[in-house]
Residue, then its C-alpha position, 0 to 999 in steps of 0.5 A: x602383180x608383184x612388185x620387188x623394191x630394191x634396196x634403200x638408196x637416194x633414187x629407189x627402182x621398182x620393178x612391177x612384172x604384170x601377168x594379163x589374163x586369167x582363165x580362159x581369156x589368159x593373156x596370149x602373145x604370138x612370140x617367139x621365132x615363127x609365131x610360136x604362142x607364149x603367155x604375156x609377161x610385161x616387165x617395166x622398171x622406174x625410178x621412184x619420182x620419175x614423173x610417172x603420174x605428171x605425163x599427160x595421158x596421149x591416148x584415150x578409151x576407145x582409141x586404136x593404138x599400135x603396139x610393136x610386137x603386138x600390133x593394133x589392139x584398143x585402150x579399154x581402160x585408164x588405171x592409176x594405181x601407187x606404188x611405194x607412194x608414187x602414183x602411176x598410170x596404166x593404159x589397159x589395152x585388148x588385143x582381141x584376136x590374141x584374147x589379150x589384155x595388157x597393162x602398160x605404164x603411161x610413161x613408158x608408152x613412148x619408150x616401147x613404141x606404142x603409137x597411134x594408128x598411122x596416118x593415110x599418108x604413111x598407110x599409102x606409102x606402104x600399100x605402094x612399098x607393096x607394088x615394088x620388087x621384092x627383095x631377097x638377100x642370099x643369106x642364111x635363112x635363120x639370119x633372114x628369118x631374124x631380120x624379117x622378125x626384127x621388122x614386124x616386131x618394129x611396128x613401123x608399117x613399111x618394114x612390115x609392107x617389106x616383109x609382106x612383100x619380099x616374101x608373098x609367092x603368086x600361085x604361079x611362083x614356087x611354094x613357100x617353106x612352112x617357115x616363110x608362110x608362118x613369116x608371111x602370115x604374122x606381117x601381112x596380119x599386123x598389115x591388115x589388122x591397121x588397114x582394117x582400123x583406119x578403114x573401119x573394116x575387118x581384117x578379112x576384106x584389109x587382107x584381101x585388097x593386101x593380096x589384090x595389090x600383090x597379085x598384081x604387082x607380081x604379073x606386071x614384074x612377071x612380065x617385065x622379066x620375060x620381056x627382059x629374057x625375050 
């Protein structure tokens, strides 16, 4: 950890840049266009007395949480730590399927987006986005490819049921590019890793009920689309 006041005034910032992981549980994120792996950097800056330590903790050990451009990982651990003689308070998240851990402020996690896992409700609405046709503009691809990306990394469950959607191929439809597939992968994971949380099963079994409601969505519009050219 590092931690680099500014010079003297009447409101100090501080900014605290975290590097997780040490060895061979280094901290991994998937990043970058297409998934491409790079080490966690968190970068968080405050204003000294911004009320880091009075905000009520909103999370729990042992709970799952969504981080956006990480997805679902656990609170394992609660830290205080004080800083110029502020105190502040860190969630410590594990992301196990990336071998990451990651430090977040307290007083930060509204503003990055970290959430609960979502409600049955919302998880229904974007199993049902799943089962509708899929949409595909006909723009560049590297402009599509940023919008998809922009989705999934939103954290908001029926953008990434969207992706999911727009860019799962049935076995009878042409192959996908190895940069759709990479696309595809990222936002069906996300998908599934909280399907899995809130049904308390593995990623495995939330992906395949995932491809189960694809397949058969694109039968019935399959159908619907030859009975159209008939």
């Amino acid at each position: 950890m590092v931690i680099r006041p500014s010079p003297p005034a009447a409101v100090v910032p501080y900014r605290i840049k975290i590097h997780e992981g040490h060895g061979r549980d280094r901290g991994v994120a998937i990043g970058g266009r297409y998934g491409a792996q790079t080490a966690v950097t968190a970068m968080w800056t405050f204003e000294k007395g911004d009320g880091m330590a009075a905000k009520a903790l909103s999370f729990d050990v042992g709970d799952y949480v969504v981080y956006p451009k990480h997805g679902v990982g656990r609170v394992v651990e609660l830290q205080s730590t004080e800083i110029a003689g502020t105190s502040l308070d860190l969630y410590v998240l594990r992301f196990e399927k990336e071998k990451m851990t990651l430090r977040v402020p307290v007083a930060k996690a509204d503003s990055v987006g970290m959430r609960k896992l979502s409600s049955d409700k919302t998880m229904k609405d974007a199993l049902e986005t799943l089962t509708g046709k899929p949409k595909v503009k006909r723009t560049m691809w590297s402009r599509r490819a940023q919008e998809y990306e922009a989705k999934i990394n939103s954290g908001d469950l029926t953008s990434i049921a969207e992706v999911t959607r727009d860019l799962f191929r049935a076995d009878d439809q042409p192959e996908q590019s190895y940069s759709e597939r990479q696309i595809f992968e990222a936002a069906s994971s996300r998908l599934a890793r909280e399907l899995g949380a809130m049904e308390q099963t593995d990623e495995k079994a939330a992906l395949a009920k995932i491809l189960e409601i694809l397949n058969k969505a694109a039968a019935i519009h399959n159908k619907a689309k030859e009975a159209a050219n008939a």
